[in-house]
Residue frames as qw, qx, qy, qz and C-alpha x, y, z in Angstrom:
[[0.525, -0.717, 0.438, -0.136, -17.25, 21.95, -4.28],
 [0.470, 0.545, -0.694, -0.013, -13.89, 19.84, -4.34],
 [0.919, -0.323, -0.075, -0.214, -13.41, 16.81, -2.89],
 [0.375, 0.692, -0.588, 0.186, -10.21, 16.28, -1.39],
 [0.879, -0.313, -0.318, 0.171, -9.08, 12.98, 0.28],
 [0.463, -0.833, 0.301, -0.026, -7.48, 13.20, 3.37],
 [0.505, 0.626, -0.588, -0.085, -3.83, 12.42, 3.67],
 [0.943, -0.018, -0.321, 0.085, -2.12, 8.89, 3.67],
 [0.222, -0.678, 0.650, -0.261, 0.04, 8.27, 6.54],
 [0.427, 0.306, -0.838, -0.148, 1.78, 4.99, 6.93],
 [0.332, 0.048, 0.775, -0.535, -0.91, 3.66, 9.63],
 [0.718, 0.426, 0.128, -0.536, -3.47, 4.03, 6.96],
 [0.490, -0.189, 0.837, 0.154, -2.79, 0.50, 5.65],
 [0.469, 0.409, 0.772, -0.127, -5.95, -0.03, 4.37],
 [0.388, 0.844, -0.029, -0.368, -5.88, 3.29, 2.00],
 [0.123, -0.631, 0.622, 0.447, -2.20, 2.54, 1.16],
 [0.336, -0.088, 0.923, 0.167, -3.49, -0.91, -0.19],
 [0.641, 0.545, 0.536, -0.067, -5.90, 0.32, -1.96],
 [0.018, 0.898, -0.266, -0.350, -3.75, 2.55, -3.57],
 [0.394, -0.370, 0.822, 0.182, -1.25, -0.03, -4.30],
 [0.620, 0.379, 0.674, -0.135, -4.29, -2.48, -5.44],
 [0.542, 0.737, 0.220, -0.338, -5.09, 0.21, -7.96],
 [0.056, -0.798, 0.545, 0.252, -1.77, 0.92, -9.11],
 [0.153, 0.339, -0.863, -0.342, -0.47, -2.32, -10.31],
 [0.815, 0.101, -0.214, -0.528, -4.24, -4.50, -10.32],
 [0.964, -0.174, 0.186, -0.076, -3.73, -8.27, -10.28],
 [0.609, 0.611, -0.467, 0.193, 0.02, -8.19, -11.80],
 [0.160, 0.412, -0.780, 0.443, 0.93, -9.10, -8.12],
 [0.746, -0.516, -0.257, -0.333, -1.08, -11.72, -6.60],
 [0.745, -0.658, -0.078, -0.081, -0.96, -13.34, -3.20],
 [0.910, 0.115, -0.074, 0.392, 2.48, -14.94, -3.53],
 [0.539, 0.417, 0.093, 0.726, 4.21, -12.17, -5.24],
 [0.310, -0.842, -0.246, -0.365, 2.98, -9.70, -2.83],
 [0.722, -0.679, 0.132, -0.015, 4.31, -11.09, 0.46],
 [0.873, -0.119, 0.128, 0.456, 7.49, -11.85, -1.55],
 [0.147, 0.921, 0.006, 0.360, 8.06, -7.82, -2.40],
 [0.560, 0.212, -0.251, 0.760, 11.07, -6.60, -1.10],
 [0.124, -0.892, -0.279, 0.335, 10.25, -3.79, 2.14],
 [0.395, -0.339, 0.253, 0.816, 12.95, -1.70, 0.39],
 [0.024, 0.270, 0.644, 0.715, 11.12, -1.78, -3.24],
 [0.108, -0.620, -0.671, -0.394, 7.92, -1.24, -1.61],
 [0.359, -0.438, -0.058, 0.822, 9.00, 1.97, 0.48],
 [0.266, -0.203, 0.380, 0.862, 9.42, 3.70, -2.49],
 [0.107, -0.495, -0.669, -0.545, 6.23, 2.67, -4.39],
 [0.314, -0.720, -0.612, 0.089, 4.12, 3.56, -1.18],
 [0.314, -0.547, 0.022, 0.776, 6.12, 7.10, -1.07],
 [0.096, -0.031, 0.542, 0.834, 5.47, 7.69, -4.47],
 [0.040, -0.492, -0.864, -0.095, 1.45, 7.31, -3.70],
 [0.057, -0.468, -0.278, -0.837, -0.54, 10.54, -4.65],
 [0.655, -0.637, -0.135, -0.385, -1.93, 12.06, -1.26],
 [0.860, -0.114, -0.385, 0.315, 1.05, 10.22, 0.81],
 [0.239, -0.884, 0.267, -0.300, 2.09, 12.51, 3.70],
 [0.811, -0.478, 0.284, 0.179, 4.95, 10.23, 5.82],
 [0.128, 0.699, -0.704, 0.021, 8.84, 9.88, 5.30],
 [0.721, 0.279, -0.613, 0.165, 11.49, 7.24, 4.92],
 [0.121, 0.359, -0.720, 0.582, 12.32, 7.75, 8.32],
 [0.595, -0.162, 0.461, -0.638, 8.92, 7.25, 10.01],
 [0.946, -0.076, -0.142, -0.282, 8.01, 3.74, 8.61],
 [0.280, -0.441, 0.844, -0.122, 9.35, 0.45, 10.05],
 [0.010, -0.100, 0.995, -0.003, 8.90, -3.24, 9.72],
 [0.229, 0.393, 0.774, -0.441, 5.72, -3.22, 11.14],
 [0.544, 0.569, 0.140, -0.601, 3.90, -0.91, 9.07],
 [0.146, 0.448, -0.816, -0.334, 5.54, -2.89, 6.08],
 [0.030, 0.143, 0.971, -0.189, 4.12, -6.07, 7.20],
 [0.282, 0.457, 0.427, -0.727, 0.59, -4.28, 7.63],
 [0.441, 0.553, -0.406, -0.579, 0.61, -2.97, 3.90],
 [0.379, 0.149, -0.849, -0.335, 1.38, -6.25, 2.25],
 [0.010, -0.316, -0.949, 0.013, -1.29, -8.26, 4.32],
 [0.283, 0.596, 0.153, -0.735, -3.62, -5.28, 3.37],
 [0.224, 0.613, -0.439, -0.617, -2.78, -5.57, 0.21],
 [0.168, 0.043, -0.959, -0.225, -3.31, -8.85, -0.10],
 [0.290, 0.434, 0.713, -0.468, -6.78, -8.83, 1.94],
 [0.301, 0.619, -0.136, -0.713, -7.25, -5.99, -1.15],
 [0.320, 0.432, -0.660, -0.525, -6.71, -8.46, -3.98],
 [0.008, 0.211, 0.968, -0.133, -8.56, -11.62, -2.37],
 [0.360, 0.508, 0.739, -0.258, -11.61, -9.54, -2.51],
 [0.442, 0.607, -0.231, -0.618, -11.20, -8.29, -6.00],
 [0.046, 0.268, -0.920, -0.280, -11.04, -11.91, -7.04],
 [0.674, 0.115, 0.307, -0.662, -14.06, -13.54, -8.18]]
């Protein structure tokens, strides 16, 4: 039997960021995270494998969400 993850929708913060996390690893820490363009990071989080949602349905908010996800994601892969 396959396993198939369910899809990412732009509420699912916490997947997107790990997604993200995996994707580019510690090349963006805390700083460099929160300092990400929402344009640039649109795109990346659209380009994530499993990503059901459009340009049109995110906003600000879910933006905001993702990058302090994403940072919560890389504070506890720091040891």
């Amino acid at each position: 039997m396959v396993f198939e993850e369910p899809p990412i929708h732009w509420n699912d913060y916490e997947d997107i960021a790990l997604k993200l996390y995996e994707r580019f690893g510690d090349d963006f820490n805390e700083g460099k995270i929160y300092r990400i363009r929402f344009t640039e990071l649109i795109e990346w989080v659209l380009e994530i494998d499993g990503f059901h949602g459009t340009r049109e349905e995110c906003n600000e908010g879910h933006l905001e969400m993702i990058q302090s996800s994403w940072v919560y994601e890389w504070r506890d892969n720091q040891s």
